[in-house]
C-alpha angles and dihedrals in degrees: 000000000000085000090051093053100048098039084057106034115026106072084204125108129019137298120210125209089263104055082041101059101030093041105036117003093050106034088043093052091047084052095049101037084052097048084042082058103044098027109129106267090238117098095221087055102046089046094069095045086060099049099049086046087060096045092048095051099035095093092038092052095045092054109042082044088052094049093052086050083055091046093059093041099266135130118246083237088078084074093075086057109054092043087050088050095055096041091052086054095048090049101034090037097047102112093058094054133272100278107090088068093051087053102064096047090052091050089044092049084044093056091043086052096056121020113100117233130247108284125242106005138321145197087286097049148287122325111285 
């Protein structure tokens, strides 16, 4: 349980791909794809099932995020970034449609999902 607790709530340390996927991206997306199938068919209700979803997984997600930046020699402080990436594209591109913003969320968890860390250790810890 102590490994639990730290993977998910210290933001200290790395995350490899591994402990990533199989900790936070899988088991996320299953969550998610599960509450999107049974959510209430009202769209107050459902609503409120997607926002406590986020707020329960917000800390989780910037940590784990923040570890795999670690893992690949980044600062978490590249997280801003990318987030602010993705929400300037959904208010500058809105007109065009949502989905520029989508995309690069998608390119970016597709990025976190596959590039290998830095080997040996680095400035956030030992190799995971």
């Amino acid at each position: 349980m102590p490994y639990i607790r730290r993977l998910y709530f210290s933001p200290i340390g790395r995350a490899g791909r591994l402990s990533y996927n199989l900790f936070f991206a899988v088991p996320l997306f299953l969550i998610s794809m599960v509450l999107g199938f049974f959510s209430p068919r009202s769209a107050h209700s459902a609503s409120v099932v997607f926002v406590a979803f986020l707020l329960l997984t917000l800390w989780p997600t910037i940590v784990m995020n923040t570890k795999r930046l670690h893992d690949v020699g980044l600062s978490g402080w590249w997280l801003l970034v990318i987030w602010g990436a993705a929400l300037g594209l959904e208010f500058v591109l809105v007109r065009y449609g949502l989905i520029y913003g989508y995309l690069v969320s998608l390119v970016v968890a597709v990025l976190f999902m596959s590039l290998p860390g830095t080997n040996g250790p680095n400035r956030y810890g030992a190799k995971p």
